[in-house]
C-alpha positions in Angstrom: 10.5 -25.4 -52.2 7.0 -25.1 -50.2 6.8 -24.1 -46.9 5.7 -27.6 -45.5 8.7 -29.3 -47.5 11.4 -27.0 -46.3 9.4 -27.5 -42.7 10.3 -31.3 -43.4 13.3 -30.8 -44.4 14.6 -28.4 -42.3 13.0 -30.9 -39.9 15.0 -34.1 -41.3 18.6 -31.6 -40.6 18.0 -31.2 -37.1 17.5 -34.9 -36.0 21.2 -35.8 -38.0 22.6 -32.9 -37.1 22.8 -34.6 -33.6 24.8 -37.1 -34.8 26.9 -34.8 -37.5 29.9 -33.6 -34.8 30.8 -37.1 -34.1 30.8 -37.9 -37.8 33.3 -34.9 -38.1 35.3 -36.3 -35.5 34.4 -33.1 -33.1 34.4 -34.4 -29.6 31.2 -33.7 -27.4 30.8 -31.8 -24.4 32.5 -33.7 -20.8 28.6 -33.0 -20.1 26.9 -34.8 -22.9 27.4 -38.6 -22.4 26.5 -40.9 -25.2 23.0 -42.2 -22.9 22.4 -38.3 -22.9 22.8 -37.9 -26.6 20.6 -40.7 -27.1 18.0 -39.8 -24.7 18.2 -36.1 -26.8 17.7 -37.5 -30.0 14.6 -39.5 -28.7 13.7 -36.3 -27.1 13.9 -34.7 -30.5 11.9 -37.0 -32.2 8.8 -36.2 -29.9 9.1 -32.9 -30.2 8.7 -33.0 -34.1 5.2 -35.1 -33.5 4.4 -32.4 -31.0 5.0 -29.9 -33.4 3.2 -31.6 -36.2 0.3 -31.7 -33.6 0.9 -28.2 -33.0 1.4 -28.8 -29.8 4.2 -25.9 -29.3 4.5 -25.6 -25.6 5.3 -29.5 -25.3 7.7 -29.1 -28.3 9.2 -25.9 -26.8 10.0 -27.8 -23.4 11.2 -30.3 -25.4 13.4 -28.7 -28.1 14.6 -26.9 -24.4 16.1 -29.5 -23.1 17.5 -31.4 -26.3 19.7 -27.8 -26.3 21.0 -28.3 -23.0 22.7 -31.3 -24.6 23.5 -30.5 -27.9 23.2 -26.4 -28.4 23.0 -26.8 -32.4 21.7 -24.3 -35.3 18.7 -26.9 -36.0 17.6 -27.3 -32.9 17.6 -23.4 -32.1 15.6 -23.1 -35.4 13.1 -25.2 -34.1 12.6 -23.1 -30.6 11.8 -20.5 -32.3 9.4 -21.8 -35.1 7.7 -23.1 -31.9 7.5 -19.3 -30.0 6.0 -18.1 -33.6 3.4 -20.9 -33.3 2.8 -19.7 -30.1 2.1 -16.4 -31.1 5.5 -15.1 -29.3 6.6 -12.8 -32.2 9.2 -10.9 -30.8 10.6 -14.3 -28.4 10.3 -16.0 -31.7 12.5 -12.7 -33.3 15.0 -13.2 -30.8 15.1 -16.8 -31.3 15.3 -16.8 -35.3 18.3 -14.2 -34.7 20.2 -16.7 -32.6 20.3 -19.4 -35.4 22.4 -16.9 -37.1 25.4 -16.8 -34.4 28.0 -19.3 -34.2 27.3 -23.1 -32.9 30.2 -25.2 -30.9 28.5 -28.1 -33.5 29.0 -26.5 -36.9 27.3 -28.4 -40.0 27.3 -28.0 -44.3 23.2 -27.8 -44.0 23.7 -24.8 -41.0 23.5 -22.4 -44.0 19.9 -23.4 -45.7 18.8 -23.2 -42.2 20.2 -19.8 -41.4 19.0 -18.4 -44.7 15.1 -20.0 -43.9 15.1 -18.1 -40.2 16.1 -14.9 -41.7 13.3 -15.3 -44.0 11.2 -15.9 -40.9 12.2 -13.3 -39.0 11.5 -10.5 -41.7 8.2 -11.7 -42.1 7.1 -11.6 -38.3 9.3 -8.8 -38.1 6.1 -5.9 -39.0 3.5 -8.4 -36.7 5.7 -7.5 -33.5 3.9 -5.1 -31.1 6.2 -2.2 -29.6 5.7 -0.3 -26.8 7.6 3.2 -26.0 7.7 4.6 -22.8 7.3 8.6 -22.8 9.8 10.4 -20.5 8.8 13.4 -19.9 11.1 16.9 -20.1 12.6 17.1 -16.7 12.5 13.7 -15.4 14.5 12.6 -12.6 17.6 11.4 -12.7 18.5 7.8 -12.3 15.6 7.1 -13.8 14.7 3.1 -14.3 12.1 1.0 -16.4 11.2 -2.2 -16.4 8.6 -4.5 -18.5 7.6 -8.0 -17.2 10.6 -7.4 -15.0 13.3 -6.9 -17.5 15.2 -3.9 -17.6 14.7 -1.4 -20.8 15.8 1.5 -22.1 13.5 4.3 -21.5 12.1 6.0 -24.9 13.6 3.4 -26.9 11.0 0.9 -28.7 10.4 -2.3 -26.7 9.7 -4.8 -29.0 7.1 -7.4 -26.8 4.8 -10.4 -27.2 0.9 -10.0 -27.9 -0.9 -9.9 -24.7 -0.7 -8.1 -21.2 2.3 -6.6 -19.8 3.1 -4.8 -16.3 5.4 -1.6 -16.4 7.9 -0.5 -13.8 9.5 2.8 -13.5 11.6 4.0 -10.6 13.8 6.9 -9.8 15.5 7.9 -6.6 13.6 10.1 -3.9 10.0 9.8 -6.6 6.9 6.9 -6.1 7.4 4.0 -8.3 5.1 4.2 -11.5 3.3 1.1 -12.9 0.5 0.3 -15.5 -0.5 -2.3 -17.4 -0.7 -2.2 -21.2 -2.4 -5.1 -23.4 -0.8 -5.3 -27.2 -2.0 -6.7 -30.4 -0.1 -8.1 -33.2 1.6 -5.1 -35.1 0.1 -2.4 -32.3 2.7 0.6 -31.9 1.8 2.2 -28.6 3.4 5.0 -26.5 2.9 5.2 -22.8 3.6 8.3 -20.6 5.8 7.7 -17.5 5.2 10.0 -15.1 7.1 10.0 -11.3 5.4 12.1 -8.4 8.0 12.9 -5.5 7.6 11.2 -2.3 7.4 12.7 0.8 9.9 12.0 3.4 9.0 9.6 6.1 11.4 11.2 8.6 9.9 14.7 8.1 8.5 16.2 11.1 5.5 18.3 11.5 6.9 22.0 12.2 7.0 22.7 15.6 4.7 24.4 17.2 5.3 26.2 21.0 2.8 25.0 23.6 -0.2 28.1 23.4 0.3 29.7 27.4 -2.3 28.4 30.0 -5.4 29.4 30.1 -6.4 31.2 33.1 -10.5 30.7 32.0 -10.4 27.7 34.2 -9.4 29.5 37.2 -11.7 32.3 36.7 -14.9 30.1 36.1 -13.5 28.0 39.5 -13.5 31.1 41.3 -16.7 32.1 40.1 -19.1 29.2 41.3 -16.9 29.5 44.2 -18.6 33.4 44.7 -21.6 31.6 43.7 -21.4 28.8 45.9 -20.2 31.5 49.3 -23.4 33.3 47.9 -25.9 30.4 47.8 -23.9 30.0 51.7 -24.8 33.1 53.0 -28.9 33.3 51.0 -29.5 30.1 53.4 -28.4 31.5 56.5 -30.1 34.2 56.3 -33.5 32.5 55.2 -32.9 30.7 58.5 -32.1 33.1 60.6 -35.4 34.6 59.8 -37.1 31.8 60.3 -35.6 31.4 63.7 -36.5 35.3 64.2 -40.2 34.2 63.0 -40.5 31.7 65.9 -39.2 33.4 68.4 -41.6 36.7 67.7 -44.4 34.2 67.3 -43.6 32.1 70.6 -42.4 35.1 73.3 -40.9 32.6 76.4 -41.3 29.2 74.1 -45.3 29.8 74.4 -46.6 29.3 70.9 -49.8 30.2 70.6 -52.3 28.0 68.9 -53.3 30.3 66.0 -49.1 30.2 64.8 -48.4 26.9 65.4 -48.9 26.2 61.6 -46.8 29.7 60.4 -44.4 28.1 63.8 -44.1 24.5 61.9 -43.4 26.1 58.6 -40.4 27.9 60.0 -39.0 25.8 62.0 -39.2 23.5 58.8 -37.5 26.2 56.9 -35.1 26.7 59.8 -34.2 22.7 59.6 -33.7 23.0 55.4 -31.4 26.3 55.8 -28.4 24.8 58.1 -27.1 21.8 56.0 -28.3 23.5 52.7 -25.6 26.5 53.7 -22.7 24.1 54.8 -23.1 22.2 51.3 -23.2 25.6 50.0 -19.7 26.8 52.1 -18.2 23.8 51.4 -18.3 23.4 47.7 -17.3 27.4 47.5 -14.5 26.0 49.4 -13.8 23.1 47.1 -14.5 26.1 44.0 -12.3 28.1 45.4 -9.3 25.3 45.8 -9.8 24.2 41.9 -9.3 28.0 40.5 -6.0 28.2 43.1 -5.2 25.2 41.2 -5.5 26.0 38.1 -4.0 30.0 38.4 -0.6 28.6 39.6 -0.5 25.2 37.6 2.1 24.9 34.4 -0.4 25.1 31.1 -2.3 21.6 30.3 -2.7 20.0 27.7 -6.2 18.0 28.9 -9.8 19.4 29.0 -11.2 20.1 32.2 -14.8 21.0 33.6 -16.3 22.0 37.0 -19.7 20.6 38.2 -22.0 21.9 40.8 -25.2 19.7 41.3 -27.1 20.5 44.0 -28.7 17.9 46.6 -31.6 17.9 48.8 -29.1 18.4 51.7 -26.3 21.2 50.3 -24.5 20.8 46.9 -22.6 18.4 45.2 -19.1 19.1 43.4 -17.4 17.5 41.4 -14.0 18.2 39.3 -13.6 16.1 35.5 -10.8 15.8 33.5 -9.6 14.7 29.8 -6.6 13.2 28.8 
């Protein structure tokens, strides 16, 4: 017989094999109605023209939901002609070994059937891609894989469809491993799985003891501070001899007329000095205060900085800090 006549007649079993377990006197399902066996055979009858079309999805839903009513080897045989039309090979695999196992609607033509799908299946049987996962030596245990989101067993041959196919691997306390592998008909390929471990979330960073305070702060303070009692002391002398000047160059408040420009120019000088040395005491003061602070203050953590501007009447400080 050819292959298009036993199709036909393979074909020609399923659509009475609907009908055969009433025949036999076997009593249907409490599920399957007589409207729902109807409504199955019609159902059956479009999936054959689908298939002739080789439309195989269609017939595949079809064929589907004809099984839900009437789970029979015929109409098994035809799900999975319709996955090897589809290019499925190892769905269609599966599905040509499931005509073999028992039916609840047994039939005398079940056995030509069974005997064509095991034909089928050896032939696809060298077209199915396989896929091995690699384990390496030493992998963790509890070790899990997964393709397409089906569980597998790790190193043993997973036999798979042509085309793309995502990979899973987990194991307790390691970072999940995926990939993606694309297969072609027949391919054989091996895939290394390997797990890095993952580092606790809950670790802490080691501890490390607070470094002892820095005194530098202090001594700088202290230092503008000298600086600043310096600067104090420069400007009163500076006018004190200008106020010696005048009162050399004026005996009794009587400045002659040949001094009375050297006169202006200390008295000038005289004016500058006084709030030029205040600014000067105060911000030693201020200097002074700061490096206090900072030689009996615990050890800080922020960044902190001592400014002296001078101004056209003294000097200006001023204290920043980070946080």
């Amino acid at each position: 017989m050819t292959g298009s006549r036993r199709s036909l007649a393979l074909a020609f079993v399923a659509a009475v094999a609907l009908t055969t377990a009433e025949a036999q006197g076997q009593a249907p399902p409490p599920a399957a109605s007589a409207e729902d066996l109807a409504a199955a055979r019609k159902l059956f009858g479009e999936g054959l023209e689908d298939e002739k079309k080789k439309d195989f999805a269609a017939a595949l839903a079809k064929f589907k939901r004809v099984r839900e009513v009437r789970d029979t080897v015929p109409v098994r045989y035809r799900i999975a002609a319709c996955l090897e039309g589809m290019g499925k090979l190892a769905s269609a695999r599966s599905a040509y070994r499931e005509v073999t196992a028992p039916t609840s609607y047994p039939s005398p033509d079940d056995a030509d059937i069974v005997k064509t799908a095991q034909e089928r299946e050896a032939a696809i049987e060298p077209r199915v891609p396989r896929l091995v996962l690699e384990i390496p030596a030493g992998a963790p245990a509890g070790l899990s894989a997964k393709i397409d989101g089906a569980s597998v067993e790790p190193s043993a041959p997973a036999a798979l469809d042509p085309g793309d196919h995502e990979i899973r691997a987990e194991a307790p306390g390691h970072r999940p491993f995926t990939s993606r592998v694309s297969m072609s008909e027949g391919a054989r390929v091996s895939l290394r799985v390997a797990l890095e471990p993952e580092s606790r979330k809950d670790a802490l960073p080691p501890k490390v003891d607070d470094p002892a305070p820095s005194r530098v702060p202090a001594y700088v303070a202290f230092g503008v501070g000298a600086a600043m009692f310096g600067g104090a002391v420069v400007t009163l002398v500076v006018r004190q001899s200008a106020i010696d000047s005048i009162e050399s160059s004026c005996p009794n408040n009587v400045c002659p007329s040949s001094k009375r420009g050297d006169v202006t120019s200390a008295q000038d000088r005289a004016k500058l000095m006084l709030p030029l040395s205040i600014g000067f005491a105060v911000a030693g003061v201020a200097a002074v205060g700061v490096g206090t602070y900072f030689l009996i203050s615990p050890g800080r953590k922020s960044g902190a900085a001592l400014f002296v501007t001078p101004t056209v009447g003294g000097a200006a400080m001023s204290y920043g800090a980070s946080f």
